[in-house]
C-alpha positions as CSV (number, residue, x, y, z in Angstrom):
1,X,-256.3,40.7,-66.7
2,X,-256.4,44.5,-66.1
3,X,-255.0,47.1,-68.6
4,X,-251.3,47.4,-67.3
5,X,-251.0,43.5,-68.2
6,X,-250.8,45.0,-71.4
7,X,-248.0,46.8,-73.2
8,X,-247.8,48.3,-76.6
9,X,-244.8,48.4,-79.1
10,X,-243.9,51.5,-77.4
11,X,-244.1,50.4,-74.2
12,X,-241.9,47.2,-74.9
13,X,-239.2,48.7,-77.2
14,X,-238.9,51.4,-74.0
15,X,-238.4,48.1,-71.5
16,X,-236.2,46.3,-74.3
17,X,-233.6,49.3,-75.8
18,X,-235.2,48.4,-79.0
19,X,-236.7,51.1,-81.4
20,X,-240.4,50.3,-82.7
21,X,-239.9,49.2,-85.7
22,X,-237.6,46.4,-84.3
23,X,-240.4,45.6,-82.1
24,X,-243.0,45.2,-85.1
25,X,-240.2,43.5,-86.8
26,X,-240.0,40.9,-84.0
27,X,-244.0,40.2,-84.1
28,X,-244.0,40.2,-87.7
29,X,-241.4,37.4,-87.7
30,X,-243.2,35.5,-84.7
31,X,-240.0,36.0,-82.2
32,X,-242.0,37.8,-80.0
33,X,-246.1,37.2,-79.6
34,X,-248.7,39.2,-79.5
35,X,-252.2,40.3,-81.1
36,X,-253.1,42.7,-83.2
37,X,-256.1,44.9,-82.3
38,X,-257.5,47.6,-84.3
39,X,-254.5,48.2,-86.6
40,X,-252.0,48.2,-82.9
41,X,-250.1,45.6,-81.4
42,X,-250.4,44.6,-77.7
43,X,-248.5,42.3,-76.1
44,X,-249.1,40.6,-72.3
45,X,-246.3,41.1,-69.8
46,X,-245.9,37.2,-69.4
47,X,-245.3,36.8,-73.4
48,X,-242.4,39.6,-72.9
49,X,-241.0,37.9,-69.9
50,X,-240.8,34.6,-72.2
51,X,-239.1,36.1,-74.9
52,X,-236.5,38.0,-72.4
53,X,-236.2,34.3,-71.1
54,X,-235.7,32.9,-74.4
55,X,-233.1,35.1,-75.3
């Protein structure tokens, strides 16, 4: 996987409307997945294209 398989919470509340902390909200509450590295959350693209899917 190379770097731009990555987003941040940034990166998907920009691609989702969303604001941030509805992003954190939605990894906090395991809706959407992702790790936590370093005190950040990352999340793959295929993990946001499952949630989009889900929803």
């Amino acid at each position: 996987m190379s770097e731009k398989d990555f987003l941040t919470v940034a990166d998907v509340a920009r691609e989702l409307g969303l604001t941030a902390r509805t992003v954190r909200r939605l990894f906090s509450t395991g809706k959407l997945r992702g790790k936590k590295i370093a005190g950040k959350y990352i999340i793959t693209r295929d993990a946001l294209k499952r949630y989009i899917d889900a929803a």
